[in-house]
N, C-alpha and C positions, 0 to 999 in steps of 0.2 A: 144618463145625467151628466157625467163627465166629459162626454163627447160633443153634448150639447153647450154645457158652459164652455169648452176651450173653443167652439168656430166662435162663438156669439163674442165673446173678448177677444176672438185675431180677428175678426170683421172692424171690429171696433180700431182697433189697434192699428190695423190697414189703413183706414179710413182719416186716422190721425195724423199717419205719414204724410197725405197727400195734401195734408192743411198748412199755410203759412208759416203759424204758430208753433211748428213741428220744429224745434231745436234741440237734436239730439249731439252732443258736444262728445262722446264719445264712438268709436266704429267699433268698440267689442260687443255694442251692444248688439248693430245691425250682424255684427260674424253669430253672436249665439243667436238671434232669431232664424236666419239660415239655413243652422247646423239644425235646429228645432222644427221648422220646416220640412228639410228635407228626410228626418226622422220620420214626421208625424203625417205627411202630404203623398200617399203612396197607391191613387187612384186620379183620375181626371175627374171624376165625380166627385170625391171629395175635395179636390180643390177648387169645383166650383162651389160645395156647400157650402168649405169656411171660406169665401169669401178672395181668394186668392186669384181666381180667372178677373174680377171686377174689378183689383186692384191692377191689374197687368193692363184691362182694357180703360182705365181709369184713369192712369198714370199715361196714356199714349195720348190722351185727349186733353190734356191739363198743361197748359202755357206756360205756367207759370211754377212750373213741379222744381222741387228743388234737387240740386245735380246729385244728393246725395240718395235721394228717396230712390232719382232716376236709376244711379249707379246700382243700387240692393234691388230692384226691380229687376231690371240686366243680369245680375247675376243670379237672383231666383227662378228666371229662366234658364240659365243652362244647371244649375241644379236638378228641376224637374223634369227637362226635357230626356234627361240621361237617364232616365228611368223610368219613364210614364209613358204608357202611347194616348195622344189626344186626337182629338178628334180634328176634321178638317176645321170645324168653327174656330175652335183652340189653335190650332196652328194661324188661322187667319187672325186670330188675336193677338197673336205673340207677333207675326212679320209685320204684322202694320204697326206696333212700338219699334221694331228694328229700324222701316222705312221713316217714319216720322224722327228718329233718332241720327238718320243719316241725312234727310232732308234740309234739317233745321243748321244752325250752328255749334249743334251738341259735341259734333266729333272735334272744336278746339279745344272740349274741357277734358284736358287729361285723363281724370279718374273715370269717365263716359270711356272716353275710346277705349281706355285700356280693357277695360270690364266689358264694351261690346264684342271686342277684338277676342276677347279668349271664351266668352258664348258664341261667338260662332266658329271658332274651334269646336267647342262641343261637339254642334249642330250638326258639323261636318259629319263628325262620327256618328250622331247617335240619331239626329231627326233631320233627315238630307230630304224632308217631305215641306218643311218648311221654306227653302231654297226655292220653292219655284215660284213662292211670292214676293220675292224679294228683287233690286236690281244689282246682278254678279256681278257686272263689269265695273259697276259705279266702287261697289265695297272693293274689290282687289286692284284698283287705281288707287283708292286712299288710303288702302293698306300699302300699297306700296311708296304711297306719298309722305307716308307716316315715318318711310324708312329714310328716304331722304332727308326730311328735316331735322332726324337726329332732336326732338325735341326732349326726350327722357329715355334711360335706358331699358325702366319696364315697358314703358310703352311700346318701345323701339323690340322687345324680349318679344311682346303680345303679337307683336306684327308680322314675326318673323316667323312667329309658332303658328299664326295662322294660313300664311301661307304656304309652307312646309303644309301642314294637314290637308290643303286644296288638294295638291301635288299627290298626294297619298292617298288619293280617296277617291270615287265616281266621277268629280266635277273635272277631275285632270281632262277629262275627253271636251269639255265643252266649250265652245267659243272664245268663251269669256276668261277662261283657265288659258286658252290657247294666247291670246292676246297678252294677256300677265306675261306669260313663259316666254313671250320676244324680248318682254322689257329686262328678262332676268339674263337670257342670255348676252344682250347687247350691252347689259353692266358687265361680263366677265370679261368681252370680247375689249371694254373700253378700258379695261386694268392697264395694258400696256401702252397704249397711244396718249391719254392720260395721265400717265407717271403717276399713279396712285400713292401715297404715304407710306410708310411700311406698317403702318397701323389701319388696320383696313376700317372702312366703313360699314354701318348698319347693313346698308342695301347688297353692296357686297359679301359678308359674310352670309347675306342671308340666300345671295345667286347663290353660294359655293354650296351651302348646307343643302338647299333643292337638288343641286347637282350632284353631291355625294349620295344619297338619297334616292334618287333615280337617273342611273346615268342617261336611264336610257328614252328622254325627253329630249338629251341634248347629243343624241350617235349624229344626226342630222349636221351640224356645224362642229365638229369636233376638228377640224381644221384651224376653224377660225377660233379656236377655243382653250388647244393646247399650246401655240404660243404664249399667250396672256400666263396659264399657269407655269410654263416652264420660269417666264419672267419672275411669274409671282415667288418658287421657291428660290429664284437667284439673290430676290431685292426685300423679301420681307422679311417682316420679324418671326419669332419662333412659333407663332400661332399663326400665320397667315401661311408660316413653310410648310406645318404639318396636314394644313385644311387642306392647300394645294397638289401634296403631295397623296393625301386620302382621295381626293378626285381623282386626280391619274392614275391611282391605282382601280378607284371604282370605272370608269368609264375603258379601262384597257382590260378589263373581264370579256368582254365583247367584241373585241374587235378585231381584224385579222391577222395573218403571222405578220404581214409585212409592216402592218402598222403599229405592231407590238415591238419590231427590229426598229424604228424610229422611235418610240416611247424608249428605249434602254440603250439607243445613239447617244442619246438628249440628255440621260438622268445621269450616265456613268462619268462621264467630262464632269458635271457641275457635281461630283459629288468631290471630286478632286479641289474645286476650285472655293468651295464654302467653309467659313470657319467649323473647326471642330464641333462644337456646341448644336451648331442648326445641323447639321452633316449627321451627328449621332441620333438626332429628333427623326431626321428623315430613314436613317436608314432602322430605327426599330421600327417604322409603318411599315416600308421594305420587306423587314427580316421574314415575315410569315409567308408573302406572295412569290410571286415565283417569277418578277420581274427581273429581277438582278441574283446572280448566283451567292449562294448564302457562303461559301467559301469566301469570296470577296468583300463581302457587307463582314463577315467575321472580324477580316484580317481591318476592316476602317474601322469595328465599335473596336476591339483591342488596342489600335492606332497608340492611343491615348494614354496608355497603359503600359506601353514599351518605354521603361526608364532608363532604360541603358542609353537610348541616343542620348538623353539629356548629358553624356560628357561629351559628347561630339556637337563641336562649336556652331558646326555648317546647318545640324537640325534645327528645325521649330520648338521651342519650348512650347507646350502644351500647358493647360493653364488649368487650376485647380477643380473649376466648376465641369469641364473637360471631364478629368478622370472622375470625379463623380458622375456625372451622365453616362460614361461609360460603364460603369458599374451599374448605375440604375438599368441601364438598356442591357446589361449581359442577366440581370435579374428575371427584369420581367420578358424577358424573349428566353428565357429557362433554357440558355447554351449552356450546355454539358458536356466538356470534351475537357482532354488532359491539358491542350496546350492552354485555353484561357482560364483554367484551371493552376497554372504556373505563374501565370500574369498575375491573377489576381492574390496569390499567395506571395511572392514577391511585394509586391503594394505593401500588403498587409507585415513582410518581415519588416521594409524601411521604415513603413510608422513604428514599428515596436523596438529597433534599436539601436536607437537616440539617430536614425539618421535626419535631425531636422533640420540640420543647417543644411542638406543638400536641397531641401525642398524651397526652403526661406531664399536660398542662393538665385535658385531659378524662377522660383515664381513670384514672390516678392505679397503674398499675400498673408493676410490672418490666420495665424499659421495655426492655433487653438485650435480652432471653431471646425478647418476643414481638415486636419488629421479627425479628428470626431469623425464628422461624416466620410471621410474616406475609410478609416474604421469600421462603421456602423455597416457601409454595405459591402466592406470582405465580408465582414463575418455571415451576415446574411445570406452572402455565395455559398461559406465553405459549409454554411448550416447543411442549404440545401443538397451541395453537391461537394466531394472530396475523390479526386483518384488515388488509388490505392498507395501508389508510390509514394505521393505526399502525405499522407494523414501523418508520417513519426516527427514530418518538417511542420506542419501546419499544427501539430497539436506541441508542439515545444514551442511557437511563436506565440500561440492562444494561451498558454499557460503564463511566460511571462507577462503578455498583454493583463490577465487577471490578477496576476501577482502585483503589478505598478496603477491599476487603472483608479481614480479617484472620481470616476462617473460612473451614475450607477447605470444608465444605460448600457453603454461599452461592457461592463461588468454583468448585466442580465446576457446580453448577445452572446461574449465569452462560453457561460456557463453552458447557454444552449447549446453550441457550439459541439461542447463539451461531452453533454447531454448523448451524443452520437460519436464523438470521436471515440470513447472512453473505451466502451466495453469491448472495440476492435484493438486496442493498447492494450488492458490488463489482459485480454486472452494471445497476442501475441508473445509479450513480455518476455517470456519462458523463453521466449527462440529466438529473442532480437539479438543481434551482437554486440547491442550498445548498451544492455540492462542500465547502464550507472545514469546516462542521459532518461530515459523513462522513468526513472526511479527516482530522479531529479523532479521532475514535471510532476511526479504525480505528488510528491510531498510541497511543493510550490502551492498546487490545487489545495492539497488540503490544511495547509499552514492559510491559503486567502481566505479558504469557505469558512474556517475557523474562527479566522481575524474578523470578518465581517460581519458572523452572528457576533457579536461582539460591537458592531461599529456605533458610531453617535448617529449614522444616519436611518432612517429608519426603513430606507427602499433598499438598502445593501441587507438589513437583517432580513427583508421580508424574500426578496432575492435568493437568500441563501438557503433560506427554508424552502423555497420552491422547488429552487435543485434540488434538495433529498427527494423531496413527493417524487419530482419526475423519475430521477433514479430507479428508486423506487416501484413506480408504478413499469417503468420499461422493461427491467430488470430483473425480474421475481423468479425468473428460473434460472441465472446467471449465479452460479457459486460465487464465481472469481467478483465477481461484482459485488455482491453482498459481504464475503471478506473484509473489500475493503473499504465500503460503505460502514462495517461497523468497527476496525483498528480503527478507523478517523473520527471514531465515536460524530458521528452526525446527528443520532437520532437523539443523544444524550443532548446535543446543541439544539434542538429539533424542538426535542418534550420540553424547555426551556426558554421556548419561544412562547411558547401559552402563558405564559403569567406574566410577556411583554407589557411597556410601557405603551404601545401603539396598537391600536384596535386590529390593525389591517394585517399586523403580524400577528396577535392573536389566531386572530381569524386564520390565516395560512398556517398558523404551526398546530391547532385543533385538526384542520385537513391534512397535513402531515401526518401528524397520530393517526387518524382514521387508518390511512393507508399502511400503518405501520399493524396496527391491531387487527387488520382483515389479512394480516399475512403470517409467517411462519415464526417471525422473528420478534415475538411480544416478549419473550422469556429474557431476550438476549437485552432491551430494552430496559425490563422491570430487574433486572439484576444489575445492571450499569447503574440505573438510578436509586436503588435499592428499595422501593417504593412495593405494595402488590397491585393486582390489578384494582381491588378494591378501592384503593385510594385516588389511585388514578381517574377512575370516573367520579370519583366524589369530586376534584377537582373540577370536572366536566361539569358536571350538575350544578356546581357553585355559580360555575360560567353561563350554564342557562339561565340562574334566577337572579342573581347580582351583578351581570355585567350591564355596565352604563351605555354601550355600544351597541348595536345592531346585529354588524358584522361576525362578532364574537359569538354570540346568542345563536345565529343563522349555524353557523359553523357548527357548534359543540350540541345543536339539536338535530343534526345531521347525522354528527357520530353517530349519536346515541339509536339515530334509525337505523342505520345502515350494519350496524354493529352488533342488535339486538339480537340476532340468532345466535352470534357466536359467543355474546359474551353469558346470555341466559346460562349456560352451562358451567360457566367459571367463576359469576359472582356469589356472594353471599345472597340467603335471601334478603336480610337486611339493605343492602345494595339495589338489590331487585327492587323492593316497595319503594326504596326514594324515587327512585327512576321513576314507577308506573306514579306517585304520586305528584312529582313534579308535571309529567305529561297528563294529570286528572284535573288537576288545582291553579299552580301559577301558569306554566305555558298558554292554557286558552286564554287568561287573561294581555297574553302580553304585548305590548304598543306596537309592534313591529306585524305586519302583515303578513310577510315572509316565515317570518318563527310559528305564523298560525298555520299556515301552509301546510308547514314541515310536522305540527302536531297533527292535523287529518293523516298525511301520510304516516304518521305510526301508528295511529289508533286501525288503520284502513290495513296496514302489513299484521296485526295481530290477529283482527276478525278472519281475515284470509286466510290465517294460518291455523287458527281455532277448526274454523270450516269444515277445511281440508282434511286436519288431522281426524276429527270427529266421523265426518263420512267412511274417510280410507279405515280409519281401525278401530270404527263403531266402540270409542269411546266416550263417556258423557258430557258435553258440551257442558264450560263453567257459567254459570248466568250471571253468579254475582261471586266475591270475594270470599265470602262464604263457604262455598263450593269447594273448597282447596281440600277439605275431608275426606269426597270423592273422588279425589286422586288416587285412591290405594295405596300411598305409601309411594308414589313417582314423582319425581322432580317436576312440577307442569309451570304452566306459564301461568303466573299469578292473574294478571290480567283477565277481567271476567265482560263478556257482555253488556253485561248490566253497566258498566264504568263506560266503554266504548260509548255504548250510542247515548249515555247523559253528555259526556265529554262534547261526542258529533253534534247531540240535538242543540247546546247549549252555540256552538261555531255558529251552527246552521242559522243564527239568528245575530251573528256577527254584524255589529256598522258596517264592515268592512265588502263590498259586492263579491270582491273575489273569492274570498272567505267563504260568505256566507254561498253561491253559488257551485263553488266547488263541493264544497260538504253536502250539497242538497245531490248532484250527482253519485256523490259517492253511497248515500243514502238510501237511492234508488236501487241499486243491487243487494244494498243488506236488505232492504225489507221484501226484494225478490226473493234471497235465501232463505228467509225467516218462514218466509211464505212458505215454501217447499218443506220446508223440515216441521213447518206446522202440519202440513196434509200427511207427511211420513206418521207423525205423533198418534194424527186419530187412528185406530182401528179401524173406521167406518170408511176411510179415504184412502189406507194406505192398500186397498188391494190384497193384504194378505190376513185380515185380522188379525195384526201381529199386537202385539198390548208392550211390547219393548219400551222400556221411554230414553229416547236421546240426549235427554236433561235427568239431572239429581230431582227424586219426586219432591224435596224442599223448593223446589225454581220453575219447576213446570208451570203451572200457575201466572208469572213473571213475564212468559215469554209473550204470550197474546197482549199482553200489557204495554212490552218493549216494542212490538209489530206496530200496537195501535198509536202509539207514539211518534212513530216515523210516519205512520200514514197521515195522521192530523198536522203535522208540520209539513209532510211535501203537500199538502193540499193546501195548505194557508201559503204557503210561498208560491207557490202556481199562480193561486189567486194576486199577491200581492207586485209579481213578477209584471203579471199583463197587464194592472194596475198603471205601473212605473213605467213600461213599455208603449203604452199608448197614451196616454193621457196623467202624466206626472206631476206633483207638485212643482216641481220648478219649472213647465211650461207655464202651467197657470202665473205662478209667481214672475215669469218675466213678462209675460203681458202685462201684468198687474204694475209692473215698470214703467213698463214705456206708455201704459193711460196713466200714471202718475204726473207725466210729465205737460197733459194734457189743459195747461192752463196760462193764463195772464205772465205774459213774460217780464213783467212789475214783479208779480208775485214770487216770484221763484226765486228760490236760494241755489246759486251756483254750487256751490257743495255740495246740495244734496240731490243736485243735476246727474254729475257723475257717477259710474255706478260701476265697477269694474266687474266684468264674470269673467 
């Protein structure tokens, strides 16, 4: 029934498109019928049922089709095509809209071309059956005609990508590709005789992108072809140095010694003779290949970096954007060696003290902005990489830098910094000859991390809590590190981050605790603050049912999962029932989808654990709350069965898809268990007439109850699933749209034309 009403309303619906009358004033409409489409349209047969083949051959025959019907036509072909095999008729359907689309004057309308231009993209990939109805040479002349006229730059994006994909694909062998491929090469060759702009063009960029891509189209004229590029990395800007330079690198993969000793004649001169700036672009393409000797390319990206000439009158001043690139390029080309390891430390001392006027003298720029970034990627460097020599000089410059800095990025980078230098400090410490300078730095650190949880801004506080976690988490078997993570009382600034005035500190200082309570050091913690544990999760628990925040909530129902094994043993029982009662009551209730999440996974870590313990030491599984009698007189996990999967069944029928989807999986394994421990139960099934019962005989009774439960909801959600899957109320409902629109365009209210999804 439902299959049958949604073809009968998209016939309909199709059929409206292709009418005059058809004024759809918004395109989110045409994008969700589409995405709807391409959901529900997932055989060639059914897209002749509903109606979809008629509309394709409908729309090719129709004079008068409007360019927008034309364009969601165009693109529901390469929707479908990328997935469906059709038949020859269907292919014959679909290339006679292409040709009729290429015949007429369709390809001046923008929104046509661009949308035919990236269907046959597709095509190329996916239905290259199609191609042989069509004419190849006509389409990649005016795709490439498309490139020339530079009339828009998606279009110009469409044209480029498609014939990039020709090149990539089967059709590169054929005549018509072969023909393209003169007109590409004869634009590279025409770069220099030409005098091209230093801003390249369409058609240009698009020769160079084929070219990079497959050099090996153009090994044939590579004469006439690495002229034009050597020009191009002399004369253009930063994007047309790096394209050119990426060629010459692709295209000298292949070629011989001798013409490889000509490719590094040619590149090493012009490397001398280019500004800094384009000279650094070209040589991180460089740095990985094996053109130019990486000792050489070293010594030009460091170039920039050597501030000592800057007192020698006779050097070139280097200019700020310079040593930044140079740092970006010593980054991502991950050089690790002692000497640019000194450069880059260096840099990093003169920004930290107060050398600005040498900088402001020589370069004459905004002097703020770019110690920042000159800043931002030492540190980056000495993150990644520190030689041994320098860590006592780099982590005394790092420490002042955090001491002074009044951004808090600079001050996150620091600490990271930090994060690794530290625990090689406090374990040298003992044998340094300088103790009083170390011992300087490390109180600098903890008078900043101090000051900052403390700051008015609230990325320095959340910052400063971070650091502990990470500490923390690096550190756990480090004494000397722990020491002096707690004289600096951090964790005291830490647990005090939680009842922050900003959500996000919250949030970070709940994940602090976490990491502080899953480790050895809760005692050291709960006596600084003088609090017990007890109280301490009351505070958590507060935070899950009355924080106004999301973040918060997420966080402090994490703890409480992650923490649940180890705190069961230390809290009160009283403590214990708030918990399981909060995760039975408000938690499923709460707005955040995330927080729902995180209540399946505790209800899911208890049944597991129930499970487990019950099999391994044929103990009596609790069913319900009850139960706690049958404990013997042992400390057991309050938590019963019977609470789980009311809590689970109740998700399991969540608004929320995730929610509700997640919990049906996890469902699926309880009531495999359940199953299992039911055939253990009977005498008659378990194989040994054993009469044992698993369960307290008050619950047994319960448990077929509990099974039958899970079974009737994963069977109504199965059902409701393939429902929603195939045939959903809001396909029907957007048909129901677009025939609304279906009338006297007198009669229509513009307002309620629109219709956003």
């Amino acid at each position: 029934m439902a299959e049958t009403e949604y073809c009968k309303k998209l016939q309909q619906a199709l059929e409206f498109l292709q009418t005059t009358k058809c004024q759809i004033h918004d395109d989110t409409l045409y994008q969700k019928l589409l995405d709807d489409l391409s959901e529900k349209v997932i055989s060639a047969e059914f897209a002749e049922k509903c109606g979809v083949i008629s509309f394709i051959q409908a729309t090719g025959k129709t004079p008068d089709v409007r360019p927008d019907t034309l364009v969601f036509a165009v693109q529901l072909i390469g929707r479908l095509v990328s997935k469906i095999k059709f038949s020859l008729v269907h292919l014959n359907i679909i290339s006679s809209l292409i040709e009729t689309i290429l015949s007429n004057k369709w390809m001046e309308n923008l929104s046509v071309s661009c949308a035919l231009l990236k269907t046959l993209t597709i095509i190329l990939r996916s239905a290259k059956d199609i191609c042989a109805n069509i004419n190849l040479k006509e389409i990649f002349m005016k795709s490439f005609d498309v490139l020339r006229e530079e009339r828009s730059i998606f279009l110009s994006r469409a044209a480029s990508d498609f014939i990039n994909s020709v090149f990539t694909s089967d059709m590169a062998e054929s005549e018509e590709a072969k023909c393209l491929l003169k007109e590409l090469q004869a634009t590279i060759v025409d770069l220099k005789t030409k005098d091209c702009q230093r801003v390249l063009s369409p058609s240009v960029m698009c020769s160079l992108r084929v070219l990079e891509r497959v050099p090996c189209y153009f090994s044939e004229c590579f004469d006439e072809i690495f002229d034009p590029l050597i020009w191009l990395m002399k004369n253009g800007n930063t994007q047309a140095v790096t394209t050119a330079t990426r060629c010459i690198c692709r295209l000298s993969e292949s070629r011989s010694e001798m013409e490889v000793v000509r490719v590094k004649s040619q590149i090493s001169p012009l490397l001398n003779m280019l500004d800094s700036v384009r000279c650094l672009h070209i040589a991180k393409i460089l740095y990985p290949v094996n053109l130019i000797e990486k000792r050489d390319l070293e010594d030009l990206i460091v170039r920039p970096l050597q501030l000592d000439n800057l007192k020698q009158p006779s050097s070139p001043s280097p200019c700020l954007s310079a040593i930044c690139q140079s740092l970006t390029v010593i980054n991502e080309c991950n050089i690790h060696n002692p000497e640019i390891c000194n450069q880059v430390y260096k840099v990093l001392r003169m920004t930290a003290d107060g050398q600005e006027e040498i900088i402001d003298t020589f370069f004459s720029q905004n002097l703020i902005s770019w110690k920042t970034k000159i800043q931002i990627r030492c540190l980056e460097y000495l993150e990644s990489y520190v030689c041994e020599e320098l860590i006592p000089f780099a982590f005394s410059v790092i420490s002042n830098i955090t001491a002074s800095s009044t951004d808090h990025t600079i001050y996150r980078k620091c600490l990271d910094c930090l994060c690794i230098l530290l625990p090689w400090i406090l374990s040298s410490s003992r044998h340094s000859s300088d103790t009083s300078t170390v011992t300087s730095d490390l109180c600098k650190i903890r008078d900043s991390v101090q000051k900052n949880f403390c700051s008015m801004d609230w990325e320095f506080r959340d910052t400063s809590c971070e650091f502990v976690k990470k500490l923390l988490e690096k550190n756990k078997e480090s004494q000397v590190m722990m020491s002096w993570i707690l004289d600096s009382r951090f964790l005291v600034f830490a647990y005090q981050a939680v009842s922050d005035g900003e959500s996000y500190v919250r949030a970070t200082g709940l994940s602090t605790l976490q990491t502080v309570l899953t480790s050895t050091h809760v005692t050291s913690l709960l006596q600084d603050i003088g609090s017990s544990i007890d109280e301490v999760i009351s505070g958590v628990l507060d935070i899950c049912n009355t924080d106004s925040e999301a973040f918060p909530r997420r966080s402090a129902v994490t703890l409480l999962s992650h923490c649940w094994g180890t705190l069961l043993e230390q809290l009160q029982p009283d403590t214990i029932q708030n918990i399981t009662q909060s995760f039975s009551l408000s938690l499923p209730s709460d707005f955040d989808w995330e927080v729902k999440l995180k209540v399946v996974d505790f209800w899911c870590i208890i049944l597991k654990n129930v499970f487990a313990a019950d099999i391994t030491t044929s103990s009596r599984t609790v069913v319900f709350s009850g139960c706690l009698k049958c404990g013997r007189g042992k400390k057991r996990d309050p938590s019963s069965v019977a609470t789980a999967v009311d809590v689970l069944l109740k998700l399991s029928c969540d608004y929320d898809p995730s929610v509700s989807k997640k919990t049906h999986q996890e469902l699926h394994w309880i009531s495999e268990h359940l199953e299992r421990l039911i055939v253990l139960e009977n005498p008659l099934t378990n194989g040994h007439g054993d009469t044992g019962s698993f369960w307290c005989s008050c619950c047994s009774s319960l448990v077929q109850e509990i099974y039958d439960k899970i079974k009737e909801s994963k069977e109504k959600y199965d059902m409701e699933s393939k429902f929603i899957t195939e045939y959903d109320y809001n396909s029907l409902s957007l048909l129901d749209d677009i025939l609304s629109l279906d009338k006297g365009q007198e009669e229509e209210d513009e307002e309620n034309v629109i219709d956003c999804y």
